[in-house]
SELOGU-905787 format. One record per residue (C-alpha): residue number from 0; residue in one letter; x, y, z. Coordinates in steps of 0.1 Angstrom, whole numbers, plus 2048, in hexadecimal, padded with zeros to 3 digits. Example, Ala and Ser with C-alpha at 12.3 -4.5 7.8 and 13.67 -1.06 7.14 Angstrom:
<vokols>
   num   residu    xx    yy    zz
     0        a   87B   7D3   84E
     1        s   889   7F5   847
</vokols>
This chain:
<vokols>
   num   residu    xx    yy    zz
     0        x   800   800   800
     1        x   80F   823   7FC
     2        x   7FF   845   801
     3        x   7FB   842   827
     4        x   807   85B   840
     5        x   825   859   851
     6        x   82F   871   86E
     7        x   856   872   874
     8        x   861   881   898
     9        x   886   889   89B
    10        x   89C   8A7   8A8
    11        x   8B3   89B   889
    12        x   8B2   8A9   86A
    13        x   8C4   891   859
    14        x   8AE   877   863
    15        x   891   889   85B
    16        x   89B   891   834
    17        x   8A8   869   831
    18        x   88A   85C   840
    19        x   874   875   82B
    20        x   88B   86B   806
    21        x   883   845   813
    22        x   860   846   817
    23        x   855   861   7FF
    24        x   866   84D   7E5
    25        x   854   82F   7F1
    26        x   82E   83F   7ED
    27        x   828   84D   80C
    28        x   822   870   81B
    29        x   838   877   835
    30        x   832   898   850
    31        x   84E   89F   868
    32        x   857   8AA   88B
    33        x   874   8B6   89C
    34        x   869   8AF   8C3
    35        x   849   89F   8D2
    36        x   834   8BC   8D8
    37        x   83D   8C4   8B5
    38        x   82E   8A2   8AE
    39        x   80D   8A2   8C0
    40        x   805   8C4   8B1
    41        x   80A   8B0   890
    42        x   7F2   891   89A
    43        x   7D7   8A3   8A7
    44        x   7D7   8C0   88A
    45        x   7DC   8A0   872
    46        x   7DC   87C   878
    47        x   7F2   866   86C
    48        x   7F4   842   860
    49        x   811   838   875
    50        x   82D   84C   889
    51        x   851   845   889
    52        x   860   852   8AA
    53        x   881   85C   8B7
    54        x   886   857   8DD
    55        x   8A3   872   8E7
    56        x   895   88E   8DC
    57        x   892   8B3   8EC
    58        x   873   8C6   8FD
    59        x   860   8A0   8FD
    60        x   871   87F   8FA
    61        x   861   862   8EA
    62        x   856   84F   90B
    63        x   844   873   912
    64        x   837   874   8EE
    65        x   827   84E   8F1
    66        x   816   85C   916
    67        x   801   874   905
    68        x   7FB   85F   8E6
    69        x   7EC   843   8FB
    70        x   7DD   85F   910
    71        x   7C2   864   8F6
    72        x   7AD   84E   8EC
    73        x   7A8   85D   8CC
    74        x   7CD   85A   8C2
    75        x   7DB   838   8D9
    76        x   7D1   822   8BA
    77        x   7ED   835   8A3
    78        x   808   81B   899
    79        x   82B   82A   8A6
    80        x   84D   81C   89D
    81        x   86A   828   8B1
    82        x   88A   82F   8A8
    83        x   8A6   831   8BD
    84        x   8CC   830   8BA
    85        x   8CC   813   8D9
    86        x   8B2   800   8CA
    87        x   8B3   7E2   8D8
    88        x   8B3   7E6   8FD
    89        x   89B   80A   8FA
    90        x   882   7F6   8E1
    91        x   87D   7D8   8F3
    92        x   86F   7EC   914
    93        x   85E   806   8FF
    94        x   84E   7EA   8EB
    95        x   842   7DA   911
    96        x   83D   7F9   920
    97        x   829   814   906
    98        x   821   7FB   8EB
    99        x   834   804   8CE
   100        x   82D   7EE   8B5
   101        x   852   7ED   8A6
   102        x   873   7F9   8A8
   103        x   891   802   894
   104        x   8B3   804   89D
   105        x   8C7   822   890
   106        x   8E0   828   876
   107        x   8C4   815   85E
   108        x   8C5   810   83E
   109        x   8AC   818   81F
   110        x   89C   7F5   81D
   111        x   898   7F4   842
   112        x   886   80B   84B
   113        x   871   80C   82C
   114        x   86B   7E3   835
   115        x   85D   7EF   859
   116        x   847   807   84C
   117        x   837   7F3   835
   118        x   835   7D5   84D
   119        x   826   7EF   866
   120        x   80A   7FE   84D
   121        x   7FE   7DD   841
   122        x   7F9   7CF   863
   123        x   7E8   7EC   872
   124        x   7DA   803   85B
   125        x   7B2   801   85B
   126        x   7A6   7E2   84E
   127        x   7CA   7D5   842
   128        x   7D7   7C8   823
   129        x   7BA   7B9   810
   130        x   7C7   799   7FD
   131        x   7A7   78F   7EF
   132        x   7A5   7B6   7DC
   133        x   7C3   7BB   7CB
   134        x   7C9   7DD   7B9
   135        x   7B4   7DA   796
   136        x   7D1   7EE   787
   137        x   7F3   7E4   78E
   138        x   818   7F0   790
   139        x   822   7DD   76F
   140        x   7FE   7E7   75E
   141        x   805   80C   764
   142        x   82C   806   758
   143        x   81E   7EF   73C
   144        x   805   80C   72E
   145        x   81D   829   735
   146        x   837   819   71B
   147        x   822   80F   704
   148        x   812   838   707
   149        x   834   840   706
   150        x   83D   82D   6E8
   151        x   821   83C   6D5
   152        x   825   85A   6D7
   153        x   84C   857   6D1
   154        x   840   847   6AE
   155        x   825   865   6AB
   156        x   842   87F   6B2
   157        x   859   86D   695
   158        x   83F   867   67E
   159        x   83A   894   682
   160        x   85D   89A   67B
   161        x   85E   882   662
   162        x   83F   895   650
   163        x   84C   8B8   654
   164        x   870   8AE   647
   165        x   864   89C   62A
   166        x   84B   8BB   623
   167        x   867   8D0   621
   168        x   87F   8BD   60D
   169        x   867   8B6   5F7
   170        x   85B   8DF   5EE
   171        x   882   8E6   5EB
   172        x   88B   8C8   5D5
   173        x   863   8CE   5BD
   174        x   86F   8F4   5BD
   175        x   898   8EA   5B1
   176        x   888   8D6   59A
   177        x   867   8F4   58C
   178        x   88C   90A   588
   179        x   89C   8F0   571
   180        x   880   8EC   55A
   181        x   876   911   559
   182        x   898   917   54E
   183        x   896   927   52C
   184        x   8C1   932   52A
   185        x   8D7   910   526
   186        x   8F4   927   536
   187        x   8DF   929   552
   188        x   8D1   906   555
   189        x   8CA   8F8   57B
   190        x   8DD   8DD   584
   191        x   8C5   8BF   596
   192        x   8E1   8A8   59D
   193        x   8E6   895   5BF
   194        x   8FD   8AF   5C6
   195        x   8E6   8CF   5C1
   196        x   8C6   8B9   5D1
   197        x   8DE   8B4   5F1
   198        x   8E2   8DB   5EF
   199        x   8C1   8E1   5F0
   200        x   8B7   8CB   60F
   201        x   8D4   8D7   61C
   202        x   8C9   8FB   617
   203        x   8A4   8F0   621
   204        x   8AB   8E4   640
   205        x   8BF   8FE   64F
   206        x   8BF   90B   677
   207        x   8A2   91C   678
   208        x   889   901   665
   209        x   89C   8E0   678
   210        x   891   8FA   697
   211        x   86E   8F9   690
   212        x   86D   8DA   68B
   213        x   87F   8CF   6AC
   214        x   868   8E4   6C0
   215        x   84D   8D4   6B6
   216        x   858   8B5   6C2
   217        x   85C   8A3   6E4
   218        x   87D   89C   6E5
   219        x   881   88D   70B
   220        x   86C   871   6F7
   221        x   891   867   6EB
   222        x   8A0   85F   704
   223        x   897   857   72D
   224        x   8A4   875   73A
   225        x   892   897   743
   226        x   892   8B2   727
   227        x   89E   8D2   737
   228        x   8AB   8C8   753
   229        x   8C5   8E1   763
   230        x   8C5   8FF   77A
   231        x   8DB   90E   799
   232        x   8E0   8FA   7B7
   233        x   8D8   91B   7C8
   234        x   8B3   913   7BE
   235        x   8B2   8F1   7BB
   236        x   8C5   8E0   7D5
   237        x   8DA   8BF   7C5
   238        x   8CB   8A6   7DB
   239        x   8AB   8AE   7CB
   240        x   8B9   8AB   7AC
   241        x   8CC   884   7B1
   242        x   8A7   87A   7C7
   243        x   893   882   7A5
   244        x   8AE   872   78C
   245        x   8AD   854   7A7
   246        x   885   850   7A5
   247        x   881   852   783
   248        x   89B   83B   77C
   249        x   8AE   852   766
   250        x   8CB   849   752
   251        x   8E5   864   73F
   252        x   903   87C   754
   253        x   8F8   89A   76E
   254        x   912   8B1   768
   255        x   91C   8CA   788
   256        x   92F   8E8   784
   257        x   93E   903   79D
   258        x   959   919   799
   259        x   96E   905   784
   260        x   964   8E1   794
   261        x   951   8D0   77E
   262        x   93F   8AB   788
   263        x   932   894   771
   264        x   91A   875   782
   265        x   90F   85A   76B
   266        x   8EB   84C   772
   267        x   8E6   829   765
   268        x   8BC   826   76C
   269        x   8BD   83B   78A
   270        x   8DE   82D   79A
   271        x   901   83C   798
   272        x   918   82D   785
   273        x   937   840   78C
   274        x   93F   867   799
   275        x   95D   877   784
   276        x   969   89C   78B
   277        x   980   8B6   77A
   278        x   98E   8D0   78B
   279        x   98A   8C7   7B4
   280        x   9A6   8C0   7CB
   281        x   9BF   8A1   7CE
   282        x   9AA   896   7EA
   283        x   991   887   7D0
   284        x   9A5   87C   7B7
   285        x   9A8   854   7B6
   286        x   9CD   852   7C7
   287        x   9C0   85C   7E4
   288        x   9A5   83B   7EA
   289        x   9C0   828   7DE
   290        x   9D3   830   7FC
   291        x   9C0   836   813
   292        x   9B3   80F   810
   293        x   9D7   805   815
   294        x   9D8   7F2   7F2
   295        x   9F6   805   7EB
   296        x   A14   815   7FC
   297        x   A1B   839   7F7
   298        x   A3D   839   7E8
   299        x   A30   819   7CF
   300        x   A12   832   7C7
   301        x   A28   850   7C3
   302        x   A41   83E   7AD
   303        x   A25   82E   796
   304        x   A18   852   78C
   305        x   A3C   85C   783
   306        x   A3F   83D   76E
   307        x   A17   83F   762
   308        x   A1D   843   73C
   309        x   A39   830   737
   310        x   A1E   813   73C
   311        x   9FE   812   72C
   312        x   9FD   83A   71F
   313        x   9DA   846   724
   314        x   9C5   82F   739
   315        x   9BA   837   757
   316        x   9CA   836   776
   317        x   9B3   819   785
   318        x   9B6   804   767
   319        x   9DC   80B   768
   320        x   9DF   802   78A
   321        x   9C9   7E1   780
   322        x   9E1   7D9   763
   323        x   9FC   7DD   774
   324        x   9F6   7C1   793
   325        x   9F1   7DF   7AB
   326        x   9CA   7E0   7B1
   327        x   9B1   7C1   7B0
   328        x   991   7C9   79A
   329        x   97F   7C3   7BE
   330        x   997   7DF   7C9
   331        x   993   7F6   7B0
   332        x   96D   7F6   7B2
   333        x   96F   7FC   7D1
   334        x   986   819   7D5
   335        x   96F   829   7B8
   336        x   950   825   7CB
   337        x   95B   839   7E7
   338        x   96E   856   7CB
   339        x   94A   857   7BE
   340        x   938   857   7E0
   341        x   951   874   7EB
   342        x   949   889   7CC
   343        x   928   888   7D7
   344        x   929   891   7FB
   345        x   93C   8B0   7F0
   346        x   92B   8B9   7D5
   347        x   90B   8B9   7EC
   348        x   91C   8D4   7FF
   349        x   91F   8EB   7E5
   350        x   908   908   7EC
   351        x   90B   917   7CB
   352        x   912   908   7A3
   353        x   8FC   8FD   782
   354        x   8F7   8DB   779
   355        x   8E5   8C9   759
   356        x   8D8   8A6   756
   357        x   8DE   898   734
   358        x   8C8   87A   72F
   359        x   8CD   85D   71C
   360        x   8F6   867   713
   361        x   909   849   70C
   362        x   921   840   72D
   363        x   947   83F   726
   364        x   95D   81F   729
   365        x   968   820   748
   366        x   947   82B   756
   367        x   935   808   745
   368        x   952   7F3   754
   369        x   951   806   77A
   370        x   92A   7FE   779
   371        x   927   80A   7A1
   372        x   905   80A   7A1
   373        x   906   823   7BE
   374        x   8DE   826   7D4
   375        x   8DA   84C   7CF
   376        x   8C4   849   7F5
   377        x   8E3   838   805
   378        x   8F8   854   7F8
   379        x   8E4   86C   7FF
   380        x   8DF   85F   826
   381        x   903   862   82A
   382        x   904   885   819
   383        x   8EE   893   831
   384        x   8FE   887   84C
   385        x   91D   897   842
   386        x   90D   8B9   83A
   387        x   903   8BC   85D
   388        x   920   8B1   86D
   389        x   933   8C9   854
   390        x   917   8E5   861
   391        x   926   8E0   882
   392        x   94B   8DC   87B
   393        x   94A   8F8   86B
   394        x   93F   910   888
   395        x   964   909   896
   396        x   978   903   873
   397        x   95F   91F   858
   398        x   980   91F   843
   399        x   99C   90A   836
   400        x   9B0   929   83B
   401        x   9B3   925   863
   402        x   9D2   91B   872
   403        x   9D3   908   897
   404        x   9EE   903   8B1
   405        x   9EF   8E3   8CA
   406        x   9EA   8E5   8F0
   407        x   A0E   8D7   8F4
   408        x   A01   8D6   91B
   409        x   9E0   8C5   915
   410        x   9ED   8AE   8FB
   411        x   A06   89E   917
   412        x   9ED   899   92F
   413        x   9D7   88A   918
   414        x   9EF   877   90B
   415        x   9EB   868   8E5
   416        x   9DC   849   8F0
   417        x   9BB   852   8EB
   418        x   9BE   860   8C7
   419        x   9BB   84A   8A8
   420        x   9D8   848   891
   421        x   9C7   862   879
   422        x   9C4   878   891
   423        x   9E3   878   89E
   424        x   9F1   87A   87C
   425        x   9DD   899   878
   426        x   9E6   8A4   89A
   427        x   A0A   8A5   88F
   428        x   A08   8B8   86F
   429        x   9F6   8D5   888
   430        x   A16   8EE   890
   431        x   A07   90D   891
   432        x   A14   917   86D
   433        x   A00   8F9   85A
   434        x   9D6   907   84F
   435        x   9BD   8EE   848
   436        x   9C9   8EE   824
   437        x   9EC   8E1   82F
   438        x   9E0   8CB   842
   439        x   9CA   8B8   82D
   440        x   9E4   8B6   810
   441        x   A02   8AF   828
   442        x   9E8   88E   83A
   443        x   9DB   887   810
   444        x   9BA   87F   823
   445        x   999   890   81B
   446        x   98F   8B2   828
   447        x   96F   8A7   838
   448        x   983   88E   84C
   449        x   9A0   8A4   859
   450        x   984   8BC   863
   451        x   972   8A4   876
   452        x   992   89E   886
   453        x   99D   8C2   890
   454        x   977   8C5   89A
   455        x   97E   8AB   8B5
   456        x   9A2   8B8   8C0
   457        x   994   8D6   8C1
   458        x   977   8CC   8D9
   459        x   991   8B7   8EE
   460        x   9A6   8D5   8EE
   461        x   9C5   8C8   8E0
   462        x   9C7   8E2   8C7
   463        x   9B9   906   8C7
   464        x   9B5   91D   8AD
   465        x   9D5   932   8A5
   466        x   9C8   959   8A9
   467        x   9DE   96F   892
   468        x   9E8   992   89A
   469        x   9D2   9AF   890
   470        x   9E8   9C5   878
   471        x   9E8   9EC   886
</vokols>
């Protein structure tokens, strides 16, 4: 069944927007809250089909939330599914206690939680699933008619350009021909050779009558991408643009652009197939997956790019490193999905650019053999996790610009036990002289990753934030 209401409570925002992508996507309609009086006000102004429920949460908590719900007698029978980050141990009692009729047990996946919901709505919804009633119009009769609409009016829109290109060849080539017989001067006869006919189609079907033509014409019949579709990510945010290519199954390249960096992401029926940039830092170029997996050493890494075209000239790195014994295929997939994953993250980011989505565009080589197949939700949940830890990091670190200085003191008393070898690494490269910049070139990891670290240093005071000098 789809269409039902579902009420999501959370003081997360990221959990929110994923849970919304999920279930939207799946057919339902899907209200939010950010706290529990938030969510009364919602069930009593509109009542929903089921409610998923967070249990930490500000101003009410969920065990306060399910007090008044069961309070009323006009509300108590509303399905509620909790969701908590202890799952297990908080679900059990609450399912005992307050009679939630399920649980889910955060970080959950897509499938999960879109399992649950259904499950939920089809044993409690008024009167059920009905077996013995199936729908009188099903998914694959609605699929089955649209392509067969589709089809039709992709051989309606052919057979009109066919019939407006044939009326015009046909006046220019009757009128070339009216010119040759009305010729009275046999100096100035007409030629109506295949050369001079070509002319004259040629000349017929010039830019502004192949225009009129085209316009008149559907042309996202063509292909199974969306006519038209571009604009600036200041208007149209970008995870609005990969949820829409992911629904409609789209296949062709969304192209992103900003200042230079450019993003191409190949759709293959609403999955990605690959991520591949121009123009953005080291920190996303392949080499860096590479390492940071371990397949390779850095001096081995470092000495096959200074011996690169003696090799295999211009293939790409990964099928270089392939050829040459360095990288399984396993490997290489791998380290690919993450470069492409990464693109993505960041490019969500960006608060400003253009992108286009052209549909249907044949995929390059090494795009058919990479074949990720990427979920667009699962990348997207990740995403949105990382804005809004980026949102917070970057209260402390707002530019890459910033240089910090260890608490030599702190740091001994701490000691560098509790530190992970990252961060330690990262801690090192901090001298009071290094900015963010330095540092994430000098530790070749990613900028989102260093910044989480100096976020955490910076919160365990280990390292503070160097002030400079005001110039008089």
């Amino acid at each position: 069944m789809a269409g039902e209401t579902v009420l999501v409570i959370d003081d997360s925002p990221t959990i929110t927007k994923v849970v919304q992508l999920v279930l939207t996507k799946a057919g339902y309609q899907v209200q939010t809250a950010a706290d529990g009086e938030l969510g009364l006000a919602s069930v009593r102004e509109r009542r929903p089909d089921l409610i998923l429920l967070d249990f930490v949460m500000p101003r009410m908590n969920g065990y306060q939330f399910c007090r008044e719900l069961t309070g009323d007698p006009k509300l108590r029978d509303i399905p509620v599914i909790l969701m908590s980050a202890k799952g297990d141990q908080v679900g059990e009692r609450f399912v005992k206690v307050m009679g939630i009729v399920d649980y889910i047990t955060k970080p959950f996946s897509p499938e999960a939680i879109t399992a649950v919901v259904q499950h939920t709505v089809g044993k409690y919804a008024p009167g059920g699933i009905d077996e013995d009633h199936p729908s009188l119009v099903t998914g694959e009769d609605l699929a089955a008619t649209d392509d067969a609409d589709r089809s039709h009016a992709k051989s309606s829109a052919l057979a009109q350009l066919r019939s407006q290109i044939s009326d015009v060849v046909s006046a220019r080539i009757a009128a070339l021909f009216a010119l040759a017989d009305a010729a009275q001067d046999p100096d100035a006869k007409v030629n109506t050779d295949a050369a001079a006919i070509s002319d004259a189609i040629r000349t017929a079907l010039d830019d502004v009558a192949l225009g009129t033509m085209l316009s008149s014409v559907d042309l996202g019949l063509f292909g199974e991408g969306i006519p038209g579709l571009r604009g600036d990510l200041r208007v149209v945010p970008l995870a609005e643009v990969l949820q829409l290519l992911d629904v409609q199954e789209q296949s062709g390249v969304l192209t992103v652009e900003r200042s230079g960096a450019r993003v191409d992401i190949y759709f293959r029926r609403g999955r990605v197939d690959q991520a591949i940039a121009d123009g953005v830092p080291d920190e996303f170029l392949l080499g860096r997956f590479v390492l940071d997996a371990e397949l390779m050493q850095q001096s081995d890494f470092d000495a096959f790019l200074e011996s690169r075209s003696l090799h295999t000239g211009s293939r790409l790195i990964g099928q270089q490193l392939v050829k040459l014994g360095n990288l399984a295929d396993v490997d290489l997939k791998a380290c690919l999905t993450r470069q492409s994953s990464e693109l993505i993250y960041e490019i969500l980011r960006w608060r400003h650019g253009r992108f286009r989505f052209s549909a249907g565009t044949e995929l390059p080589p090494p795009v058919i053999d990479a074949q990720l197949g990427l979920d667009v939700e699962a990348v997207l949940m990740e995403g949105y996790r990382r804005v809004d830890e980026w949102h917070l990091i970057e209260r402390a670190i707002d530019n890459f610009d910033v240089v910090f200085l260890r608490n030599e003191d702190s740091v001994a008393q701490m000691g560098r036990g509790r530190l992970t070898r990252e961060e330690l690494a990262v801690l090192e490269i901090v001298n009071g002289k290094n900015t963010v910049k330095d540092i994430i070139r000098k530790s070749r990891m990613g900028s989102f990753e260093v910044s989480k670290m100096l976020y955490r240093l910076l919160s365990i005071k280990l390292v503070r934030r160097r002030v400079l000098p005001v110039a008089v």
